[in-house]
Biotite code that builds the C-alpha atoms (Angstrom):
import biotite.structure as struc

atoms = struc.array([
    struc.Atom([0.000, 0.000, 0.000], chain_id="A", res_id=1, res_name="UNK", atom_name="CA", element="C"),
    struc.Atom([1.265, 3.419, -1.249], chain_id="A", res_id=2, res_name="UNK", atom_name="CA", element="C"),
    struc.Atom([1.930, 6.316, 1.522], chain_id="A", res_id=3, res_name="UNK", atom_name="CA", element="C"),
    struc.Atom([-0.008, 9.345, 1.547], chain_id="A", res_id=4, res_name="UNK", atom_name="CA", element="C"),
    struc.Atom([3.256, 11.781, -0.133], chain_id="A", res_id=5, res_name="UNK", atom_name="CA", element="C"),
    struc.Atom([2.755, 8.493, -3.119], chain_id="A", res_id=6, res_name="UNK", atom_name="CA", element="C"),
    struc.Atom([-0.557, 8.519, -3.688], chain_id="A", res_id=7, res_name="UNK", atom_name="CA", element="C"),
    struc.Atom([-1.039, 12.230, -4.008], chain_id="A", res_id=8, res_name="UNK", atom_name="CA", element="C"),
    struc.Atom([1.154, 11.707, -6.829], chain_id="A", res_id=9, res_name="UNK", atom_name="CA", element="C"),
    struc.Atom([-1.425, 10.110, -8.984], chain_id="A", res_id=10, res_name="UNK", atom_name="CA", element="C"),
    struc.Atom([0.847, 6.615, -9.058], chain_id="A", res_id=11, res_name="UNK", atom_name="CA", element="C"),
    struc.Atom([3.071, 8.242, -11.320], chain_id="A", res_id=12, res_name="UNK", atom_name="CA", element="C"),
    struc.Atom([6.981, 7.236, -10.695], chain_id="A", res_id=13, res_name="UNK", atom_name="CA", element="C"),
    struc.Atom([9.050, 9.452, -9.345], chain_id="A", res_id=14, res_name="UNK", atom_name="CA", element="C"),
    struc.Atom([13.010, 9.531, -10.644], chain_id="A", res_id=15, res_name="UNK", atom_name="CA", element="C"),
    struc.Atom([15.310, 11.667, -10.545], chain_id="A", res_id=16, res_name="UNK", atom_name="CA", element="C"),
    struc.Atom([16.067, 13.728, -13.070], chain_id="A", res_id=17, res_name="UNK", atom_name="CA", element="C"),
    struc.Atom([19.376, 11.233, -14.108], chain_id="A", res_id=18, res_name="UNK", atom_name="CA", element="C"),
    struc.Atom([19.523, 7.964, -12.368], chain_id="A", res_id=19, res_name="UNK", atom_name="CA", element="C"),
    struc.Atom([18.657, 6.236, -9.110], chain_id="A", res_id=20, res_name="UNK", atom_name="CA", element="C"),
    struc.Atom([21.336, 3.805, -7.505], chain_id="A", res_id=21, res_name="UNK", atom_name="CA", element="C"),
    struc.Atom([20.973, 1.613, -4.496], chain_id="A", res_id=22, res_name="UNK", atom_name="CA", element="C"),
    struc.Atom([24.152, 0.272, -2.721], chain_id="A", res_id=23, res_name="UNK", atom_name="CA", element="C"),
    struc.Atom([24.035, -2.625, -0.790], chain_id="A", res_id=24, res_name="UNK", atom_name="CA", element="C"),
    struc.Atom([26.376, -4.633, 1.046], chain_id="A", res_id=25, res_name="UNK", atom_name="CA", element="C"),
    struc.Atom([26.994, -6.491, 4.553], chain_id="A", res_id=26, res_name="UNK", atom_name="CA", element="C"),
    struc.Atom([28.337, -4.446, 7.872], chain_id="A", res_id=27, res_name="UNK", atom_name="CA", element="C"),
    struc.Atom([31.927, -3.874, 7.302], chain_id="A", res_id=28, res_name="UNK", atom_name="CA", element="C"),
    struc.Atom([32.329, -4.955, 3.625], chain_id="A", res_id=29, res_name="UNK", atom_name="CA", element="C"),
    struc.Atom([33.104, -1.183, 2.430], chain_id="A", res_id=30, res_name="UNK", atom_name="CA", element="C"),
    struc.Atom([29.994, 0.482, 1.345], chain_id="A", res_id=31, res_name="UNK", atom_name="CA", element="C"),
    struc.Atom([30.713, 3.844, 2.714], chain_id="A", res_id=32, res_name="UNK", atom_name="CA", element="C"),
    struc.Atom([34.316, 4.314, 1.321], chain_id="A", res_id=33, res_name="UNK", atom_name="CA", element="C"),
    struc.Atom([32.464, 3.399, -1.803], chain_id="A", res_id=34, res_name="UNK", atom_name="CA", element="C"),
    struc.Atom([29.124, 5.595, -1.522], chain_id="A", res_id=35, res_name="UNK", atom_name="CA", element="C"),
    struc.Atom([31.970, 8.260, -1.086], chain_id="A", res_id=36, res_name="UNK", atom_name="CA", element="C"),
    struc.Atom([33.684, 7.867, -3.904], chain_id="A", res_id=37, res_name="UNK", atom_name="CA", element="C"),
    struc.Atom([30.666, 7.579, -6.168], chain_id="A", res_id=38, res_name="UNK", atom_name="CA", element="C"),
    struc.Atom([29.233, 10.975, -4.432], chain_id="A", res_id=39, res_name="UNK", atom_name="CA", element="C"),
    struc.Atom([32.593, 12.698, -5.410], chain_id="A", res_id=40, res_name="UNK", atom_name="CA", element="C"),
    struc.Atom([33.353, 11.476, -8.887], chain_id="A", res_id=41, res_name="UNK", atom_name="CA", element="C"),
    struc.Atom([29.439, 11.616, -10.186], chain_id="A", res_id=42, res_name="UNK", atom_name="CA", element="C"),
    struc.Atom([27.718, 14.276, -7.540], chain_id="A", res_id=43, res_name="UNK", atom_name="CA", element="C"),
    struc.Atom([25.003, 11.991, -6.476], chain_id="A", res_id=44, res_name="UNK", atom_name="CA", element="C"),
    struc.Atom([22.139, 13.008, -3.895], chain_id="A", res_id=45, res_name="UNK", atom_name="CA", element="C"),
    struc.Atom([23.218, 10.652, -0.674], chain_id="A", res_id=46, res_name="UNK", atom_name="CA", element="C"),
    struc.Atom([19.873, 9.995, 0.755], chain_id="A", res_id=47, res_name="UNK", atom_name="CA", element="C"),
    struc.Atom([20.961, 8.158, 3.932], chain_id="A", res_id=48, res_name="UNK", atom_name="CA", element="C"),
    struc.Atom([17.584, 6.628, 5.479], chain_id="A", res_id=49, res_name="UNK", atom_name="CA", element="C"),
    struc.Atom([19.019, 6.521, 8.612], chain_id="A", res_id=50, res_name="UNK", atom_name="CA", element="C"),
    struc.Atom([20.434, 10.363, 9.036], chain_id="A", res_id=51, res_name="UNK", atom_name="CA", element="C"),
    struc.Atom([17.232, 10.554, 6.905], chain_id="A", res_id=52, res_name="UNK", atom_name="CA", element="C"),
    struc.Atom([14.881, 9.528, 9.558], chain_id="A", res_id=53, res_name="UNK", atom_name="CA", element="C"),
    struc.Atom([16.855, 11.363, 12.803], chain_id="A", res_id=54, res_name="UNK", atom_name="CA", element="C"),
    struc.Atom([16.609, 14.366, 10.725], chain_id="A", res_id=55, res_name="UNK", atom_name="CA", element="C"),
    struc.Atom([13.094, 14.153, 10.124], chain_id="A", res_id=56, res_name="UNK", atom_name="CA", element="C"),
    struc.Atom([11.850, 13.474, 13.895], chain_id="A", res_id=57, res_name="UNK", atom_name="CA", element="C"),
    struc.Atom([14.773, 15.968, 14.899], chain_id="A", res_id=58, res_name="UNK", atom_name="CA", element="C"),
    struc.Atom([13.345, 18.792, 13.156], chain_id="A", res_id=59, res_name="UNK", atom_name="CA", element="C"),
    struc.Atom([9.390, 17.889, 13.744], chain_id="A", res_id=60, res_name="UNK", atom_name="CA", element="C"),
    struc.Atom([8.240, 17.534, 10.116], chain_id="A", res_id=61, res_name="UNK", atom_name="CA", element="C"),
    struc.Atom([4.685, 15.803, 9.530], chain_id="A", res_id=62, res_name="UNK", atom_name="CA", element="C"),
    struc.Atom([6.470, 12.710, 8.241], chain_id="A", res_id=63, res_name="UNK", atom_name="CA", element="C"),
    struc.Atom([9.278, 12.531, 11.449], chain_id="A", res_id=64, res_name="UNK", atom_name="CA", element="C"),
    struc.Atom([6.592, 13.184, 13.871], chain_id="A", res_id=65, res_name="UNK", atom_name="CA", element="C"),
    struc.Atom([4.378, 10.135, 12.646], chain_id="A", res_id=66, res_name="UNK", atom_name="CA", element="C"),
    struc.Atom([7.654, 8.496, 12.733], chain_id="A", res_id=67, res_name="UNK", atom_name="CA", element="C"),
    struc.Atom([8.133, 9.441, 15.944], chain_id="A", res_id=68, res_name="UNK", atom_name="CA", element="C"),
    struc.Atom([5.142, 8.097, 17.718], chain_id="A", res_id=69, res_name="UNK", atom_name="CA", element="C"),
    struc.Atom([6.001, 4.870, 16.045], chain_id="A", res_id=70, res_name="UNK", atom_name="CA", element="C"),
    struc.Atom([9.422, 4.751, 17.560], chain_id="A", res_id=71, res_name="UNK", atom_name="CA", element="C"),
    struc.Atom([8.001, 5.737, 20.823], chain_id="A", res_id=72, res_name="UNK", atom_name="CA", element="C"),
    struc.Atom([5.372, 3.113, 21.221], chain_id="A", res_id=73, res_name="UNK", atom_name="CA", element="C"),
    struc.Atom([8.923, 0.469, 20.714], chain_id="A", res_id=74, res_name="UNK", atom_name="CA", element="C"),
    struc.Atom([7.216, -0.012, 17.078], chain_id="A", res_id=75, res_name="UNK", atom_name="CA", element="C"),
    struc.Atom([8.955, -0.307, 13.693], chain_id="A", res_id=76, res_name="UNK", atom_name="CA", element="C"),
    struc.Atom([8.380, 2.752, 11.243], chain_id="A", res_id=77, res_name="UNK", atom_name="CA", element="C"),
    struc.Atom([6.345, 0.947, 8.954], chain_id="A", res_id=78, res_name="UNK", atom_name="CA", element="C"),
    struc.Atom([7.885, 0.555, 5.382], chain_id="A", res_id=79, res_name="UNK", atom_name="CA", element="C"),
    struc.Atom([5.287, 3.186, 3.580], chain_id="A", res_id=80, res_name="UNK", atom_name="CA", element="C"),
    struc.Atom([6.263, 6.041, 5.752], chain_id="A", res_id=81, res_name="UNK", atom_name="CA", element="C"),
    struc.Atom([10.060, 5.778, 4.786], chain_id="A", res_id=82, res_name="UNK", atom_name="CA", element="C"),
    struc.Atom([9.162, 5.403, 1.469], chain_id="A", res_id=83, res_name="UNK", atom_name="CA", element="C"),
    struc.Atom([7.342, 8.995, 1.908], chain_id="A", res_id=84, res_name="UNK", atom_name="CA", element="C"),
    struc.Atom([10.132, 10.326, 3.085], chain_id="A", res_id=85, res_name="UNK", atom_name="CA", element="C"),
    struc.Atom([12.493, 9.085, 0.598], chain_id="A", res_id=86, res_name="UNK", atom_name="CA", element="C"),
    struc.Atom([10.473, 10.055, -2.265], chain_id="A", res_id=87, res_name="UNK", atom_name="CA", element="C"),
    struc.Atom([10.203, 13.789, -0.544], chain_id="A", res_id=88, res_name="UNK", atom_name="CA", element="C"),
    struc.Atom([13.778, 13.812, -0.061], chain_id="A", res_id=89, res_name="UNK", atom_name="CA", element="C"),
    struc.Atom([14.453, 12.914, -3.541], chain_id="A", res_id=90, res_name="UNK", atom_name="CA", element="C"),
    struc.Atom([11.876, 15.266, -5.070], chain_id="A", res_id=91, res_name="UNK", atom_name="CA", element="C"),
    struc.Atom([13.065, 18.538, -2.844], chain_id="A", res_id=92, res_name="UNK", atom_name="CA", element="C"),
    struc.Atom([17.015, 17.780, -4.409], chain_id="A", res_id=93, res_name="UNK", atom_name="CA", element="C"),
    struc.Atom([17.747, 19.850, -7.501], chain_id="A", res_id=94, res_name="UNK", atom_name="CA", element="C"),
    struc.Atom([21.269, 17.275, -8.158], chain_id="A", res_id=95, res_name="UNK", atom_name="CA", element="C"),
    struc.Atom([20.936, 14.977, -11.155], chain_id="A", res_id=96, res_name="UNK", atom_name="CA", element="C"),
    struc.Atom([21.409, 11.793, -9.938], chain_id="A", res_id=97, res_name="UNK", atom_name="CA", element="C"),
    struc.Atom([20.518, 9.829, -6.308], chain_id="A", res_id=98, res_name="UNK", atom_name="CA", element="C"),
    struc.Atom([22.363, 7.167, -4.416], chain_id="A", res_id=99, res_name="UNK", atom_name="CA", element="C"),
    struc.Atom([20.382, 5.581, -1.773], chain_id="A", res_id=100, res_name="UNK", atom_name="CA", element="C"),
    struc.Atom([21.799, 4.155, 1.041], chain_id="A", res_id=101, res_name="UNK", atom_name="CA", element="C"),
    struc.Atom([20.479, 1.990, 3.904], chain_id="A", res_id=102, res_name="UNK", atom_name="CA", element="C"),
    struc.Atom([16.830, 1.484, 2.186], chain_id="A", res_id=103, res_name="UNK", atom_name="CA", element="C"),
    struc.Atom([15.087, -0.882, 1.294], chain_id="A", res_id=104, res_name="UNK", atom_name="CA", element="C"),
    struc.Atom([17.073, -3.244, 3.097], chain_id="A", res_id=105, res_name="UNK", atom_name="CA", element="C"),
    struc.Atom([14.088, -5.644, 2.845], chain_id="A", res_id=106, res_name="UNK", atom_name="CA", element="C"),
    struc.Atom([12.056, -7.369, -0.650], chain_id="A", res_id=107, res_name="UNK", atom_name="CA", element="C"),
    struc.Atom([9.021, -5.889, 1.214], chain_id="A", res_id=108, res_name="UNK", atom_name="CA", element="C"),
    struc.Atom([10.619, -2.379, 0.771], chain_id="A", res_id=109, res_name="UNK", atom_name="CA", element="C"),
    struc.Atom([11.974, -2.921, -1.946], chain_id="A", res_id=110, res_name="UNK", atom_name="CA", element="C"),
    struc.Atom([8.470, -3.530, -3.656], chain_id="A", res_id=111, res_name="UNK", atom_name="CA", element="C"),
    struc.Atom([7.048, -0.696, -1.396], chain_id="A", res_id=112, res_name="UNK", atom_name="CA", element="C"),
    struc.Atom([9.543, 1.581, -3.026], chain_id="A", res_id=113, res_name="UNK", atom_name="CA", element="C"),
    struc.Atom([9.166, 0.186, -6.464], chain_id="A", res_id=114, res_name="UNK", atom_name="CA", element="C"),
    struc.Atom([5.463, 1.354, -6.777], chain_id="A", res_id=115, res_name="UNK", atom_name="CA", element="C"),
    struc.Atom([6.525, 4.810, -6.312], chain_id="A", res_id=116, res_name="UNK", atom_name="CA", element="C"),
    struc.Atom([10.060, 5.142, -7.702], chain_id="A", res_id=117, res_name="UNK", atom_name="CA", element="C"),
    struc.Atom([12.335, 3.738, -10.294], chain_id="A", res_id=118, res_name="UNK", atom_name="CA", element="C"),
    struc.Atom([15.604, 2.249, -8.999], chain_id="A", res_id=119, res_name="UNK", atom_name="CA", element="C"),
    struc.Atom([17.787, 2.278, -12.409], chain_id="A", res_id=120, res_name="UNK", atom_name="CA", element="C"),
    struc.Atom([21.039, 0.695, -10.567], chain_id="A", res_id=121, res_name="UNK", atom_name="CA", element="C"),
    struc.Atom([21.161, -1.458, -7.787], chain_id="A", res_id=122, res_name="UNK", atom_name="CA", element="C"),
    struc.Atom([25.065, -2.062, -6.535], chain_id="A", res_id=123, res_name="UNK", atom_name="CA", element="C"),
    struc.Atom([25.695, -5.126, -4.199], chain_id="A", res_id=124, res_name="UNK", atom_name="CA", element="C"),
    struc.Atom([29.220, -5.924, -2.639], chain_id="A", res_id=125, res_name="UNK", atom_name="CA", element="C"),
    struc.Atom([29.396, -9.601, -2.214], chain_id="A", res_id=126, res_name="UNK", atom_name="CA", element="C"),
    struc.Atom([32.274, -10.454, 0.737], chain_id="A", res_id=127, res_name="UNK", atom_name="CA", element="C"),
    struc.Atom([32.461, -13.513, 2.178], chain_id="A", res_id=128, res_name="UNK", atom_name="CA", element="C"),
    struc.Atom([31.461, -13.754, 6.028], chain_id="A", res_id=129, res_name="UNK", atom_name="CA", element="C"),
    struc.Atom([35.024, -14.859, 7.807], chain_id="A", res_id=130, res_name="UNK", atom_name="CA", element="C"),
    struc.Atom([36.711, -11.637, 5.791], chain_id="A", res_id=131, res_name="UNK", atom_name="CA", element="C"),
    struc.Atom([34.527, -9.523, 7.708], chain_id="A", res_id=132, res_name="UNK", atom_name="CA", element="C"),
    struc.Atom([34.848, -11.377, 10.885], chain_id="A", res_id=133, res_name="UNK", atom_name="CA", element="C"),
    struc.Atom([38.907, -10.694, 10.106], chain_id="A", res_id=134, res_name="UNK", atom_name="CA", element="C"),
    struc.Atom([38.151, -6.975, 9.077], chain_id="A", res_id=135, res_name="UNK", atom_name="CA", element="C"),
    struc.Atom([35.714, -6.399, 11.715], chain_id="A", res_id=136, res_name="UNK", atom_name="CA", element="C"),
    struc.Atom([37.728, -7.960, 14.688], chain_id="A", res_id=137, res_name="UNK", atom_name="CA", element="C"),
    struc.Atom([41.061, -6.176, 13.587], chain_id="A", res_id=138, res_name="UNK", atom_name="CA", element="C"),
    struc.Atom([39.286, -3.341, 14.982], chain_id="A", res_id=139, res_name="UNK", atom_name="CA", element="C"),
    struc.Atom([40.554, -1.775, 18.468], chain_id="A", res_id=140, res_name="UNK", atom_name="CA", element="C"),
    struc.Atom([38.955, 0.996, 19.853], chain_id="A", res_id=141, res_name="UNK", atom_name="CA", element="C"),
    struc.Atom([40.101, 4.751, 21.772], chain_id="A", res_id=142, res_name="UNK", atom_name="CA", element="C"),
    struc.Atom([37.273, 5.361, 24.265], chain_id="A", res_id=143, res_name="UNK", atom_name="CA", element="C"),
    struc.Atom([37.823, 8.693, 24.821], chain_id="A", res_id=144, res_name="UNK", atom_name="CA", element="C"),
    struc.Atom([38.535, 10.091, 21.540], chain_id="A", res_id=145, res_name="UNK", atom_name="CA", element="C"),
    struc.Atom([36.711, 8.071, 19.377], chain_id="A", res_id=146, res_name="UNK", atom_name="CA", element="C"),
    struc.Atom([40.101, 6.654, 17.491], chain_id="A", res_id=147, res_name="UNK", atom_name="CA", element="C"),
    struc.Atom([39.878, 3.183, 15.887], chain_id="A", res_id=148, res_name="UNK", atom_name="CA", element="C"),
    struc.Atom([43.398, 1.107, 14.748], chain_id="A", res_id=149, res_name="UNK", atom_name="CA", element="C"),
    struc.Atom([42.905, -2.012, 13.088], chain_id="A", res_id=150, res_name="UNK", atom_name="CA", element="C"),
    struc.Atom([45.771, -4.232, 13.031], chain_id="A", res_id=151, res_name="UNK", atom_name="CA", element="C"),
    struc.Atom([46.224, -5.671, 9.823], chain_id="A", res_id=152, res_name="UNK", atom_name="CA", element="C"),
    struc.Atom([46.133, -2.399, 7.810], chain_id="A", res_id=153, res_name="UNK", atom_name="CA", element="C"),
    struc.Atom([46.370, 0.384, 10.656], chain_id="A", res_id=154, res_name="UNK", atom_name="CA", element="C"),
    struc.Atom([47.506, -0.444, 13.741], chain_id="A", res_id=155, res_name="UNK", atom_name="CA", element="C"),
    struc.Atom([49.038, 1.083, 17.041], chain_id="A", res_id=156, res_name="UNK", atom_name="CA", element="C"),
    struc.Atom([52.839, 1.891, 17.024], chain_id="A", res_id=157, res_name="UNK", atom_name="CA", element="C"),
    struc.Atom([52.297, -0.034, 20.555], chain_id="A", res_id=158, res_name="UNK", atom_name="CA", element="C"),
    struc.Atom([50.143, -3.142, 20.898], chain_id="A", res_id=159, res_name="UNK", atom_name="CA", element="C"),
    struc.Atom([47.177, -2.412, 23.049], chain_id="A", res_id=160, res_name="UNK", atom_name="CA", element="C"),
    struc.Atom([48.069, 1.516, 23.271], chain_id="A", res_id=161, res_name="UNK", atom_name="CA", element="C"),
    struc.Atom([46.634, 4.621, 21.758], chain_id="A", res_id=162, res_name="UNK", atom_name="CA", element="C"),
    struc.Atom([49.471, 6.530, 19.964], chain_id="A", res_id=163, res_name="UNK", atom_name="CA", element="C"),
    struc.Atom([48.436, 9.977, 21.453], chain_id="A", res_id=164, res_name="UNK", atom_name="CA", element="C"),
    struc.Atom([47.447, 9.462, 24.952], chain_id="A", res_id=165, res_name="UNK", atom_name="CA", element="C"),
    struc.Atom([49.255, 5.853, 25.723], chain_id="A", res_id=166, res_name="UNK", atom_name="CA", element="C"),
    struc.Atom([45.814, 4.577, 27.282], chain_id="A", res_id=167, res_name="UNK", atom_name="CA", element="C"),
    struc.Atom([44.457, 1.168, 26.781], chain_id="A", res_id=168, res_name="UNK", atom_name="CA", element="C"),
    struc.Atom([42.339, 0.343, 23.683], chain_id="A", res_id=169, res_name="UNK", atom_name="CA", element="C"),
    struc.Atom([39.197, -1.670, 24.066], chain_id="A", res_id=170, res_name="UNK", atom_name="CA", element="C"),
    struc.Atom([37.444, -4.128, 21.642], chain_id="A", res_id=171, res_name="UNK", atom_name="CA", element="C"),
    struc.Atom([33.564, -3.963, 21.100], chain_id="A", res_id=172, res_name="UNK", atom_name="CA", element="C"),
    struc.Atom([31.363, -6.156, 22.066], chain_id="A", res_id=173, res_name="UNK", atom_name="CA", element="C"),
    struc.Atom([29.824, -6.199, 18.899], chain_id="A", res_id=174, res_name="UNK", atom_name="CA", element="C"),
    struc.Atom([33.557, -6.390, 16.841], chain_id="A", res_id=175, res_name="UNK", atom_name="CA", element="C"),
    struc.Atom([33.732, -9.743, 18.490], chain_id="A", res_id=176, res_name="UNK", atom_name="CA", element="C"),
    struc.Atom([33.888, -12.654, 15.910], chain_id="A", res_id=177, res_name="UNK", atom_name="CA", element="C"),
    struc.Atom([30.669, -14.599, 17.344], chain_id="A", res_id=178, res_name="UNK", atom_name="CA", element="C"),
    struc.Atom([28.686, -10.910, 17.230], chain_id="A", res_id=179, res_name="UNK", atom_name="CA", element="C"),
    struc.Atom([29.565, -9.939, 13.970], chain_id="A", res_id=180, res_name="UNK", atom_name="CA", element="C"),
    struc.Atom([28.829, -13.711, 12.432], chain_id="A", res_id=181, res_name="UNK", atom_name="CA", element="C"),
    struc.Atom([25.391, -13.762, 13.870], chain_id="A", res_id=182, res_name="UNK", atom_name="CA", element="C"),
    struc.Atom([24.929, -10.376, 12.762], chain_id="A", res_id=183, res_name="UNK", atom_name="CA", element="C"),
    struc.Atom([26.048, -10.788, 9.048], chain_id="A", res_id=184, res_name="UNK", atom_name="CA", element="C"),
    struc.Atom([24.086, -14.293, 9.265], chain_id="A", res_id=185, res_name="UNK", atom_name="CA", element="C"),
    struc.Atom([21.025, -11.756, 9.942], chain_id="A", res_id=186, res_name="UNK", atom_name="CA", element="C"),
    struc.Atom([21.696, -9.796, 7.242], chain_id="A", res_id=187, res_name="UNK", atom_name="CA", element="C"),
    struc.Atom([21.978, -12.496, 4.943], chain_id="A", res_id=188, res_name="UNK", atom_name="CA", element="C"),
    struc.Atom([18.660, -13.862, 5.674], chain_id="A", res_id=189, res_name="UNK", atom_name="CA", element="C"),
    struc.Atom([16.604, -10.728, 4.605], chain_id="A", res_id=190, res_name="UNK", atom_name="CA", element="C"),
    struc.Atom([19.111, -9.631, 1.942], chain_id="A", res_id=191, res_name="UNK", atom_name="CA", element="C"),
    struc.Atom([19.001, -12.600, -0.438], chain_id="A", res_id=192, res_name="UNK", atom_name="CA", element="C"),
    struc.Atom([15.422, -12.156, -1.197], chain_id="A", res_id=193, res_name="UNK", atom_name="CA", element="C"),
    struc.Atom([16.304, -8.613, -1.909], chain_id="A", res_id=194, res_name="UNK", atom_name="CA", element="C"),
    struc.Atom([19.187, -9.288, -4.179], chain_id="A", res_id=195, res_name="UNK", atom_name="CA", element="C"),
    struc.Atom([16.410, -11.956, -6.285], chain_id="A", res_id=196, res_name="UNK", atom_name="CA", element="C"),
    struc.Atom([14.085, -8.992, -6.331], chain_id="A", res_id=197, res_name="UNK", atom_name="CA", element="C"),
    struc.Atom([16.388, -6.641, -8.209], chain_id="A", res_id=198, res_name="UNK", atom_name="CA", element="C"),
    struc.Atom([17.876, -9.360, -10.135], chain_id="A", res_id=199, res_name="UNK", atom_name="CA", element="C"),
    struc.Atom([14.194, -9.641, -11.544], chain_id="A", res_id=200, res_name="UNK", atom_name="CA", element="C"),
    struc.Atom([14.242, -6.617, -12.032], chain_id="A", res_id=201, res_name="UNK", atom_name="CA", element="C"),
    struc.Atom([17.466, -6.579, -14.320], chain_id="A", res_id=202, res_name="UNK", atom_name="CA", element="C"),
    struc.Atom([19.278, -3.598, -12.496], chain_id="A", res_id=203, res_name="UNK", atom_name="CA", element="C"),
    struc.Atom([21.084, -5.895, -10.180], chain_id="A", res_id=204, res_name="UNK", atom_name="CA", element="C"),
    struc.Atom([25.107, -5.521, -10.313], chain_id="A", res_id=205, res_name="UNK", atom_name="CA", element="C"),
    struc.Atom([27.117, -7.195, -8.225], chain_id="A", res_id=206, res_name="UNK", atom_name="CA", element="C"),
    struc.Atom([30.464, -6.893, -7.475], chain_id="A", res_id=207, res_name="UNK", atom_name="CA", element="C"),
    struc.Atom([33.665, -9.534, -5.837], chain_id="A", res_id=208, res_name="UNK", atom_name="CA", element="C"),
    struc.Atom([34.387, -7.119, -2.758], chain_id="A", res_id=209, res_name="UNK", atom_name="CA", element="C"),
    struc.Atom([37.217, -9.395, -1.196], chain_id="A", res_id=210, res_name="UNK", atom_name="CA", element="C"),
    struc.Atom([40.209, -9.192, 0.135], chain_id="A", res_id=211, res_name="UNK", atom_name="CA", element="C"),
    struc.Atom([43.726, -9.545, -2.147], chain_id="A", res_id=212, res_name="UNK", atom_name="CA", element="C"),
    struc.Atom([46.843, -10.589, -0.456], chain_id="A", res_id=213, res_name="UNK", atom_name="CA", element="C"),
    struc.Atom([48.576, -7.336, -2.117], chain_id="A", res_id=214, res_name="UNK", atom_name="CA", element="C"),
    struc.Atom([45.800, -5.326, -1.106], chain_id="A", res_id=215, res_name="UNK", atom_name="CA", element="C"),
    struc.Atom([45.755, -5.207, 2.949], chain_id="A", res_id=216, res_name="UNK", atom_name="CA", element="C"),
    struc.Atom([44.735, -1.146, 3.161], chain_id="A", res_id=217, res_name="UNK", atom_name="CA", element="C"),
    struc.Atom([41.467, -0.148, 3.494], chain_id="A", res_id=218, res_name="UNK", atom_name="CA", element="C"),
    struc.Atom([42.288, 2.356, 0.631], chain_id="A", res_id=219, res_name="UNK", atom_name="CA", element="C"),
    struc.Atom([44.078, 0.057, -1.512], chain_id="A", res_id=220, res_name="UNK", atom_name="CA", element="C"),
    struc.Atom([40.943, -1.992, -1.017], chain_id="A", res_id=221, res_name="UNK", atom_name="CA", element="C"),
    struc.Atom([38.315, 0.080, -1.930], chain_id="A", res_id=222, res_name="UNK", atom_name="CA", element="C"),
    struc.Atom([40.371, 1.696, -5.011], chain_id="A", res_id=223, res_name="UNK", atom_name="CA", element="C"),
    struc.Atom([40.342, -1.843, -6.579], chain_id="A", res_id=224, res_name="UNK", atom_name="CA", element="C"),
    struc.Atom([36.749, -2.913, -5.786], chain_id="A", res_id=225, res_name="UNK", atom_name="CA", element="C"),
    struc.Atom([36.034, 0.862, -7.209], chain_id="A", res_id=226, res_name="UNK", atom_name="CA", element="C"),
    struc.Atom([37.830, 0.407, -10.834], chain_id="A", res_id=227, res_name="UNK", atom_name="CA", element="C"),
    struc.Atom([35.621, -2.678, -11.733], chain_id="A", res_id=228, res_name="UNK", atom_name="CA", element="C"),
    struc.Atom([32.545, -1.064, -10.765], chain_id="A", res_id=229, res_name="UNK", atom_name="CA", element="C"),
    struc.Atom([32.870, 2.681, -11.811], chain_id="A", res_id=230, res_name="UNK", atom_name="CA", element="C"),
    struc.Atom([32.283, 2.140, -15.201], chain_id="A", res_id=231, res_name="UNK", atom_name="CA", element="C"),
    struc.Atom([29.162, -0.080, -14.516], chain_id="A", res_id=232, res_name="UNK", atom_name="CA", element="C"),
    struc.Atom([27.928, 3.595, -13.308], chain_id="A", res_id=233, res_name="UNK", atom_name="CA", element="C"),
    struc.Atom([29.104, 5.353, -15.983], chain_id="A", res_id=234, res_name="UNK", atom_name="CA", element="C"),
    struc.Atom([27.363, 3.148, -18.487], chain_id="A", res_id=235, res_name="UNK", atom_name="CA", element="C"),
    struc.Atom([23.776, 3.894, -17.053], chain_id="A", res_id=236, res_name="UNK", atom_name="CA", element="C"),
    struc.Atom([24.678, 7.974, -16.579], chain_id="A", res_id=237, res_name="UNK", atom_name="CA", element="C"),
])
C-alpha cells in the first residue's frame, strides 16, 4: 500500500532527473568508502535513510513526527512512511542523480519503493562472512577520543596503546567474531530475497568485494573494488 506523499502523486513514478542507484552490502564490507567515492566522482544526492529519519523526527516535520510516535510506542516505522520520506527527499534535491543508502534493506521495501520510484542501478558488494569477521575484529577501539586502529592495515605503534594518549584500547562487544557472524548471518537472511528482487528486475550488479593478499589497506581496497565497478555507473549515466 502506497503512503499518503505516493498517492497524491497520482501513481506516477518518481526519478530523478538522471539515475537512481541503491548500494548494498553487509556491515563492514566497504559500502561507505564506496558511496563516497561515487558521491565525489558523479555528484550523487546521498539519501541516507538513517540520518534521513533522525533528521526528520529531529526537526518535527509531519512525516518525522508520525515516525516518531512509532518509535516511541517500541514499534517499527512501517515501510510506507520511509518510502514517503524518501520520495520527498528525492523530489526537494535539484542534483541529477541519487544514491540511496540503507533502504530498502528488505524485498518488502523494496516492492514498497518500487510502486513509487524507479531504482535504475542497484550495486551489491558480495564479501564472504570470515573476511569480515577478520576486518571487523582487527578493529581496536580509543574510548575517549573516538580513534579506531585495526591491526592488519592500521595499527598502534604499541600493541594495546593509543598513539596519542598511551591509554588502553578496548574491543567492542559487537567487533567480536561470534557478534559480527550472527549479525552478518542476519543480514543475509533478509538480503538474499532482496538481491532476487532486483535481479528480476534486471538492475542488479554485483560486485567480488574481497580481500587480495597485495591489497591489505582499506584504501588500496576500496580503489580496486572501485575500478571494476565505476564504469558499470558510468554506463547507465
Amino acid at each position: 500500500m502506497l503512503g499518503s506523499f505516493a498517492r497524491n502523486m497520482g501513481g506516477r513514478l518518481l526519478s530523478a532527473r538522471g539515475i537512481t542507484t541503491l548500494i548494498m552490502g553487509p556491515p563492514g564490507g566497504g559500502k561507505g568508502t564506496i558511496s563516497k567515492k561515487l558521491i565525489k566522482d558523479f555528484g550523487f544526492y546521498h539519501v541516507s535513510t538513517g540520518d534521513m529519519l533522525r533528521a526528520q523526527v529531529r526537526l518535527g516535520t509531519p512525516l518525522g513526527l508520525k515516525a516518531k510516535a512509532y518509535m516511541d510506542a517500541g514499534g517499527l516505522v512501517p515501510d510506507d512512511l520511509i518510502v514517503d520520506m524518501v520520495l520527498e527527499e528525492v523530489k526537494g534535491t535539484e542534483k541529477e542523480h541519487v544514491l540511496l543508502d540503507g533502504f530498502p534493506r528488505t524485498e518488502a521495501q523494496a516492492e514498497s519503493l518500487g510502486r513509487a520510484m524507479k531504482v535504475d542501478v542497484a550495486l551489491n558488494l558480495a564479501v564472504p562472512t570470515e573476511e569480515i569477521v577478520k576486518r571487523t575484529s582487527s578493529r581496536w577501539l580509543h574510548t575517549a577520543s573516538g580513534r579506531t586502529y585495526a591491526y592488519d592495515y592500521n595499527p598502534p605503534k604499541v600493541e594495546g596503546k593509543d598513539d596519542v594518549t598511551g591509554e588502553p584500547l578496548i574491543q567492542r562487544d559487537d567487533d567480536k567474531p561470534e557478534a559480527v557472524r550472527q549479525r552478518l548471518k542476519g543480514y543475509d537472511d533478509i538480503t538474499k530475497p532482496l538481491l532476487t528482487y532486483y535481479k528480476s528486475q534486471g538492475v542488479l550488479a554485483e560486485f567480488d568485494g574481497s580481500d587480495h593478499p597485495d591489497l591489505v589497506a582499506q584504501d588500496k581496497r576500496s580503489d580496486a573494488i572501485y575500478k571494476t565497478l565505476k564504469p558499470h555507473v558510468q554506463s547507465k549515466l
